[in-house]
C-alpha positions in Angstrom: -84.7 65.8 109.7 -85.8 62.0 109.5 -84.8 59.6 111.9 -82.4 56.8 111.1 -83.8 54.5 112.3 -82.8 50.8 113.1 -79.6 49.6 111.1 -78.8 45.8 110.5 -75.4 44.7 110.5 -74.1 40.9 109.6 -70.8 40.2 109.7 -70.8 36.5 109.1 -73.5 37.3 105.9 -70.5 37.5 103.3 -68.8 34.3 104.0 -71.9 31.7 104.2 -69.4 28.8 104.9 -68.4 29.7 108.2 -72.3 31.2 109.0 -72.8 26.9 107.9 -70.1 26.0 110.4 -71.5 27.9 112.9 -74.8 26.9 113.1 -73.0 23.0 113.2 -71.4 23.9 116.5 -74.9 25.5 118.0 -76.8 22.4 117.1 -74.4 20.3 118.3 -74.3 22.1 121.4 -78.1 22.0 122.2 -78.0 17.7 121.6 -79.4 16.1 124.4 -79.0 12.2 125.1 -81.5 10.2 124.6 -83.8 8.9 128.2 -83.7 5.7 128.7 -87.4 4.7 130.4 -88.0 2.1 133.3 -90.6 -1.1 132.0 -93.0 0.8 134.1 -92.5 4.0 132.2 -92.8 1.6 128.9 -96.3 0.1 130.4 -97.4 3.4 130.5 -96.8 4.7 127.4 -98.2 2.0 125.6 -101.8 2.0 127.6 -101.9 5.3 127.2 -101.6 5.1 122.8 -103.4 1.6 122.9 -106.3 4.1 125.2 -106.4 6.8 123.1 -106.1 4.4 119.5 -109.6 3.3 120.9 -111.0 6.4 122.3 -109.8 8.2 119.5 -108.4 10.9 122.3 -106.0 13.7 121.5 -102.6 12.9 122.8 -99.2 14.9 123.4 -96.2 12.7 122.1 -92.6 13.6 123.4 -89.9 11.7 121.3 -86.4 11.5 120.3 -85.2 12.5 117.2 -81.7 13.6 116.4 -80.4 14.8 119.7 -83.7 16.3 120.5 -86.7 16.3 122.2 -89.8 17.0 120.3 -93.5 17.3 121.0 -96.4 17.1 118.9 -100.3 16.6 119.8 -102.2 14.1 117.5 -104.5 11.1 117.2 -102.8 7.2 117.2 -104.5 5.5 114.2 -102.2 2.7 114.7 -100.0 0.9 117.3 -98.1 -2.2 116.7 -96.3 -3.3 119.9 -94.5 -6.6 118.4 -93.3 -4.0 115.3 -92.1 -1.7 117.4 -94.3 0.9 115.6 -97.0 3.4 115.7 -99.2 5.6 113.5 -100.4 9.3 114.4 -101.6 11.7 112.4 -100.4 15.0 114.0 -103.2 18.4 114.8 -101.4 21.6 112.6 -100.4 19.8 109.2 -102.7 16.6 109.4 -100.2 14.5 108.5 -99.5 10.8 108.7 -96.5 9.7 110.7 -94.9 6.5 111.3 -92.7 6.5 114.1 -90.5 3.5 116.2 -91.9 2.7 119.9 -88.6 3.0 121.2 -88.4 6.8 119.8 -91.1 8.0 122.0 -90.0 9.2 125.4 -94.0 10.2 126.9 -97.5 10.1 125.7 -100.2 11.8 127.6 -103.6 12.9 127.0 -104.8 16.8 126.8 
């Protein structure tokens, strides 16, 4: 006699509309607000990139997108404090990204 093993059941599989509905409510669920940072938090941040833009240091970069709070480790190729914009070029996909100062919540070295 064989075992049965492990059976799947979905009951939301047949109707994908409400499985779409759904997964609206649980991301809107898990939104967070975005921090607001003090000018000393603000100083901070920027030495830090501007630091590791001329070390060329590995950095982790917390920032806000979309109701959530995301972080990535990378190099800063480029910061432009009067643009309100900086260049990193993340560690897994290599990637160029061009992100708003006032996105990024923390920058810290590894």
């Amino acid at each position: 006699m064989e075992p049965r093993g492990m059976k799947k059941w979905r009951p939301f599989a047949t109707m994908p509309e409400q499985y779409i509905g759904l997964q609206k409510v649980i991301n809107k669920q898990l939104e967070v607000p975005q921090p607001l940072l003090t000018e000393e938090q603000m100083e901070q941040i920027n030495f830090t990139l501007v630091e590791a833009l001329h070390t060329n240091k590995q950095v982790y970069l917390t920032y806000y997108k979309n109701g959530q709070r995301i972080t990535e480790t990378g190099f800063i190729q480029f910061v432009d404090s009067l643009g309100n914009l900086f260049v990193f070029i993340d560690e897994v996909f290599e990637l160029k990204n061009k992100m708003r100062l006032s996105e990024l919540i923390d920058a810290r070295f590894m």
